[in-house]
C-alpha positions as CSV (number, residue, x, y, z in Angstrom):
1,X,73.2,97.6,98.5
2,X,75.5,96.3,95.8
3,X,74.4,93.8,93.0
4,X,76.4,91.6,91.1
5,X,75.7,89.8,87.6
6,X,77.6,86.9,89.3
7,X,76.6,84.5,92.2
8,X,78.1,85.8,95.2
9,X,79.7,83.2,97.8
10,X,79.4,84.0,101.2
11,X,82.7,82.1,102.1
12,X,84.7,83.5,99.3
13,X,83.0,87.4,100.5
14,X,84.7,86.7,103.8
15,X,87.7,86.0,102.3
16,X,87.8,89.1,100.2
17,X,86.4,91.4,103.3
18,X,89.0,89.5,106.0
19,X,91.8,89.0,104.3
20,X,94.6,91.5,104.6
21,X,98.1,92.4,104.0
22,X,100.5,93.3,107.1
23,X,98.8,96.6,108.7
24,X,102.0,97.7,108.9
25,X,102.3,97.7,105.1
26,X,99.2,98.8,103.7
27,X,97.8,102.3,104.6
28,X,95.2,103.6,101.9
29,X,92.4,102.9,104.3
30,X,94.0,104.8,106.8
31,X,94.5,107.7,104.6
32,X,91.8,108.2,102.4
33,X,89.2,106.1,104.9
34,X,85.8,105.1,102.9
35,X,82.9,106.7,103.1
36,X,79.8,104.5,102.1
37,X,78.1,106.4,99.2
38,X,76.1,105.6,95.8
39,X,77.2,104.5,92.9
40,X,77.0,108.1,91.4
41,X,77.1,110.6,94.4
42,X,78.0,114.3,94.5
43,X,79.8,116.7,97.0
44,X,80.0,120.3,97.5
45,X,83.2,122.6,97.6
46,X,83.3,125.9,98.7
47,X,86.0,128.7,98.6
48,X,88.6,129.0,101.7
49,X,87.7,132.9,101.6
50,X,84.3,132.0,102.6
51,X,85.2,131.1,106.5
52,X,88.1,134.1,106.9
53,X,86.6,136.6,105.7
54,X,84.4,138.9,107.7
55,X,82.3,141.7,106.4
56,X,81.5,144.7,109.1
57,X,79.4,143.5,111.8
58,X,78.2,146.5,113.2
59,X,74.7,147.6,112.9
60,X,73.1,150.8,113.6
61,X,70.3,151.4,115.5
62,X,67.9,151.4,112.7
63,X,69.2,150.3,110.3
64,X,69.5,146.3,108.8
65,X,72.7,143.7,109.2
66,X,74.8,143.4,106.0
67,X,73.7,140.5,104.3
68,X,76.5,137.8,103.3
69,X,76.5,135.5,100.3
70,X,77.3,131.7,100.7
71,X,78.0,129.5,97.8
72,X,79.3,126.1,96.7
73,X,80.1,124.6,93.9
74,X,78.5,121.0,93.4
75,X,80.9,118.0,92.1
76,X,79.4,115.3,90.8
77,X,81.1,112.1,90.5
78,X,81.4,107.8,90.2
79,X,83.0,104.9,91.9
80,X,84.9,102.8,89.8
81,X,84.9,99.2,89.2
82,X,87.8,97.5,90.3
83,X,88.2,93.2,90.0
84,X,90.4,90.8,88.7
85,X,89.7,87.5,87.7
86,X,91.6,84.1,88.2
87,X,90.3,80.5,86.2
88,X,89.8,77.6,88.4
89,X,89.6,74.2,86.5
90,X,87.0,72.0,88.4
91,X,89.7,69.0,88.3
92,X,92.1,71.2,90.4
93,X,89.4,71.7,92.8
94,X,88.0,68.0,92.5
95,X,91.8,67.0,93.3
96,X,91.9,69.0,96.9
97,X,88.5,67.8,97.6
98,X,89.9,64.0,97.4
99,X,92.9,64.5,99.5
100,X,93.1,63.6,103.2
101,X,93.7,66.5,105.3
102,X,94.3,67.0,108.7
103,X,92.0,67.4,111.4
104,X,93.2,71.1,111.8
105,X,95.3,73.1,109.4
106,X,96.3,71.5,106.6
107,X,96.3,72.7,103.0
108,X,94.3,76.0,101.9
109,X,91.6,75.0,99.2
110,X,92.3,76.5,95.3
111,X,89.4,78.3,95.5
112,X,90.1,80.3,99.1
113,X,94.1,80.4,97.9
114,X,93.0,82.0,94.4
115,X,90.5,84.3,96.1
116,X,93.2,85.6,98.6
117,X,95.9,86.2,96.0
118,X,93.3,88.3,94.3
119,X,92.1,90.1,97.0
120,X,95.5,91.1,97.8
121,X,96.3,92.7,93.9
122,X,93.5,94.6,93.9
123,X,94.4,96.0,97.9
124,X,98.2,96.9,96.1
125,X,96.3,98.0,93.4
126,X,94.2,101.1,95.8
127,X,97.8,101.6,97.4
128,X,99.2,102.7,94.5
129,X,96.7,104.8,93.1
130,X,95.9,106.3,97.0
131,X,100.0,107.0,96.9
132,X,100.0,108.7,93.6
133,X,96.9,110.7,94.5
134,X,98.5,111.9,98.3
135,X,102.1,112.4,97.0
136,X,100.9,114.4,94.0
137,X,101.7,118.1,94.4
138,X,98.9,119.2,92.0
139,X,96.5,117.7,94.6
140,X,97.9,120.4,97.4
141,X,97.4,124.9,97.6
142,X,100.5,126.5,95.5
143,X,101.8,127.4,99.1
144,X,101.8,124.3,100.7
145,X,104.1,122.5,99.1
146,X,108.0,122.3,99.2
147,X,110.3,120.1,96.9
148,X,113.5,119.2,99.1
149,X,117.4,118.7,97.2
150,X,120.6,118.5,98.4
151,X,121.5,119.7,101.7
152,X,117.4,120.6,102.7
153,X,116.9,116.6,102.1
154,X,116.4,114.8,105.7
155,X,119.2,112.6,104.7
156,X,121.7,115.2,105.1
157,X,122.1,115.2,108.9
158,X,124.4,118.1,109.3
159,X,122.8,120.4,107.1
160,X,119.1,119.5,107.3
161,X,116.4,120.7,110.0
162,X,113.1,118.9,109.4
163,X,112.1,119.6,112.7
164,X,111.9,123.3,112.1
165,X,110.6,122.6,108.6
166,X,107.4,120.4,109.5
167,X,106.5,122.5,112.5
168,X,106.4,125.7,110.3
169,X,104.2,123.9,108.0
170,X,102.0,122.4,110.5
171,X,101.7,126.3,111.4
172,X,100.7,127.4,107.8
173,X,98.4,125.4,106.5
174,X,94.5,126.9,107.3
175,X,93.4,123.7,108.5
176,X,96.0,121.9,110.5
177,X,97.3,118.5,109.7
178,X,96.1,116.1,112.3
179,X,98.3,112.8,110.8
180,X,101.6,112.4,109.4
181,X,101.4,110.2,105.7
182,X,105.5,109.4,105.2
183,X,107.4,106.6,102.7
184,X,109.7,104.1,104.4
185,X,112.6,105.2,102.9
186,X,111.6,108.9,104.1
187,X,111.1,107.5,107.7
188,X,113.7,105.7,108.3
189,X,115.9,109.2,107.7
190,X,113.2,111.2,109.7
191,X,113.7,109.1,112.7
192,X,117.5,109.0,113.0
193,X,117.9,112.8,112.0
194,X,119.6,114.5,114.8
195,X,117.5,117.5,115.2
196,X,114.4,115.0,116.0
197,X,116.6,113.2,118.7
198,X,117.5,116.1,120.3
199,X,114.6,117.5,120.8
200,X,113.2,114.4,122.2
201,X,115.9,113.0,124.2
202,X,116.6,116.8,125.3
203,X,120.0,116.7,125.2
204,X,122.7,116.7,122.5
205,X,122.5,114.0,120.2
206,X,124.4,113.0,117.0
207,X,123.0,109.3,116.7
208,X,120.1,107.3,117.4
209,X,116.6,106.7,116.5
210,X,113.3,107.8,117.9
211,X,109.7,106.1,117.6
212,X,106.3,107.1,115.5
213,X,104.9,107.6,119.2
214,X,107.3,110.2,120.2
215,X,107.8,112.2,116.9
216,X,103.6,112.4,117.2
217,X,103.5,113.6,120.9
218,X,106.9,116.1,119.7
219,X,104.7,117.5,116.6
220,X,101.0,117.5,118.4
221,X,99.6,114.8,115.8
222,X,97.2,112.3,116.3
223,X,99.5,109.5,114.0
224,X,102.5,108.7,112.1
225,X,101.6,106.5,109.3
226,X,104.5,104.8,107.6
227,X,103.9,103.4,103.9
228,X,106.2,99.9,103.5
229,X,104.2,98.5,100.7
230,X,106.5,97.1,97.9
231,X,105.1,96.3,94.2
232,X,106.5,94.8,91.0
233,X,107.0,97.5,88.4
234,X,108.7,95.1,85.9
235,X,106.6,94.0,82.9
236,X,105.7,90.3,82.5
237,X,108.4,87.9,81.6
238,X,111.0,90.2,82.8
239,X,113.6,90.4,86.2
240,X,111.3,92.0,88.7
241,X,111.5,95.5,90.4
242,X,110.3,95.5,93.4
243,X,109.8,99.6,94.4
244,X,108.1,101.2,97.6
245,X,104.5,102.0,96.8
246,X,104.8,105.6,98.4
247,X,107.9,106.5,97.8
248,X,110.1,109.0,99.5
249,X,107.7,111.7,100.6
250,X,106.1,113.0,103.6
251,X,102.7,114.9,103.5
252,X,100.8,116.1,106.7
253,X,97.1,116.2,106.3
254,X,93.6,116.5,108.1
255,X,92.2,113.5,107.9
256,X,88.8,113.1,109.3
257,X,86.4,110.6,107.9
258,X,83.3,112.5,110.5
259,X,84.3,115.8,109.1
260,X,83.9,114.7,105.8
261,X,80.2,113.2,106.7
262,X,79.4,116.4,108.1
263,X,80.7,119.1,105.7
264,X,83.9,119.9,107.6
265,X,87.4,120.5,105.9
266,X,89.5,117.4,105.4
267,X,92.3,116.0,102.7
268,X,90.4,113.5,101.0
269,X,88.3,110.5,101.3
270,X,87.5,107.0,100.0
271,X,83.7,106.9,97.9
272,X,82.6,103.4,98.9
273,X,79.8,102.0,96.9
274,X,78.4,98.4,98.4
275,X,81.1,96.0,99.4
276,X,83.6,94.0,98.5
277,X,82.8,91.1,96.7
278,X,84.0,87.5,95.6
279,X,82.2,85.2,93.8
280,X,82.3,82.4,90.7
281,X,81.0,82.6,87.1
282,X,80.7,79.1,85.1
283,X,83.4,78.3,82.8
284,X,81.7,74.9,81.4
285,X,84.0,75.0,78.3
286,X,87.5,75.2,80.4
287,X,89.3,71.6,80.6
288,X,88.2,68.4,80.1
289,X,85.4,69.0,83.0
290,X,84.9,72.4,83.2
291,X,86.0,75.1,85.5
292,X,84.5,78.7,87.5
293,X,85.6,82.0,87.8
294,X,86.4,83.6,90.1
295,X,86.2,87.3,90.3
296,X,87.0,90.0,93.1
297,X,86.9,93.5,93.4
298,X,84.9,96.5,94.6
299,X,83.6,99.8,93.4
300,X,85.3,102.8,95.0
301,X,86.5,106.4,94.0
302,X,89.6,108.2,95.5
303,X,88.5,112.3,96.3
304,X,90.7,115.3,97.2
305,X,88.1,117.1,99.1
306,X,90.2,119.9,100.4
307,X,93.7,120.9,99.0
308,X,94.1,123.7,101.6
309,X,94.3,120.8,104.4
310,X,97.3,119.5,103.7
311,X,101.3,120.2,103.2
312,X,103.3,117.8,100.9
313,X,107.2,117.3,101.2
314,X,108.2,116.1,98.1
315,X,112.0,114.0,98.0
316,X,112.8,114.3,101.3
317,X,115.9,111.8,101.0
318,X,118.2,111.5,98.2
């Protein structure tokens, strides 16, 4: 279990554990799912030759089996603290607590509003780092990666066949991709490219669009997951920018959160220490009255377990 240098409130912990963006626009937990681990916890890698390669079998009547070497190499490593904090004066809260509300509904307190705004930052926060991490060709084998430009982008419909370029590199990859990780603006190209309509709506097909569900069943994948998330990139005080978390990339991967528990091959994974956790620190000096704290966050660490389970398009559209 976790422990905090804070008080810990059990209503403001369910608002940090429940609250959520749109599912449809946050996927980090999908992709990297959390593992519960401690703070400091270690893993072991081994080498891809390890599995393939097989030494003579045959023995002879007398004599002794060859003998085999196995090793790993231990990685030791550390979730990381991640919390923002927001100042509540104890006359704003004072203020709600005096005002007539409704039997049902009515206004959300300062406390619960500040502690959801909060909770969601630090979620876009893991999106973007979990995007940079999965779209990051260092993190994949030197032969399982492709950049895309020009006329091999999926937003060139006449020229470009990302039909016959996934399914080659669903076949390539040692440990096949079970899940589909793709950008919105990558997506929304896949979907309406010809060569994918076709094949699904057998016939010949210059227009149209075709769902996750059917590009899954067409590839043999468990999921499409689609990254909408937008964030702010502009600094304070200026115009803002809003940009799409993940970008315009695709990467297929093996993702298994049980294979990871178990030793098995898989992309990566979330190192989960404790929960998440809201609470409030004193501010007596704030104001006339005084105010709290209030603090979110959680303590986790994004791992590439296994860079041979996994193929990463990189620009797929213009």
């Amino acid at each position: 279990m976790s422990t905090t240098a804070f008080p810990v409130n059990p209503v403001l912990t369910a608002i940090a554990v429940g609250y959520q963006n749109p599912e449809s626009a946050l996927i980090a937990d999908k992709v990297l799912p959390r593992i519960p681990t401690a703070k400091k916890f270690k893993y072991t890698t081994y080498t891809v030759e390890q599995g393939y390669s097989v030494p003579n079998t045959l023995v002879g009547r007398k004599s002794e089996p060859n003998m085999v070497d196995f090793g790993g190499t231990e990685v030791t490593d550390e979730c990381v603290d991640y919390g923002l904090d927001d100042l509540l004066p104890n006359d704003e809260q004072a203020a709600f607590d005096a005002m007539p509300k409704p039997s049902s509904g009515g206004p959300v307190s300062p406390a619960n509003l500040s502690t959801m705004m909060l909770t969601g930052l630090v979620q876009l926060g893991r999106e973007i780092r979990v995007a940079d991490t999965v779209f990051n060709a260092a993190n994949y084998a030197a032969a399982n990666k492709s950049t895309l430009s020009g006329t091999s982008q999926w937003s060139d419909k006449t020229n470009s066949d990302p039909l016959d370029a996934i399914l080659a590199a669903l076949d390539s990859v040692l440990v096949r991709p079970n899940k589909m990780v793709i950008g919105q603006q990558a997506w929304t190209k896949l979907r309406q490219h010809p060569k994918l309509a076709q094949a699904i709506g057998k016939s010949a097909q210059t227009a149209g669009a075709v769902t996750a569900a059917e590009i899954a069943e067409l590839l043999e994948l468990q999921e499409i997951i689609v990254g909408r998330g937008f964030y702010n990139t502009a600094k304070k005080g200026q115009p803002p920018n809003y940009v799409r978390a993940w970008g315009k990339h695709c990467a297929l991967l093996n993702i298994d959160p049980m294979a990871a528990q178990t030793g098995q091959p898989t992309f990566g994974l979330t190192a989960q220490w404790g929960t998440k956790i809201a609470g409030t620190i004193p501010a007596p000096t704030v104001g006339l009255r005084g105010g709290v704290i209030l603090r979110v966050g959680e303590s986790v660490k994004e791992v590439i377990v296994s860079k041979d389970a996994g193929f990463f398009f990189q620009n797929c559209v213009e």
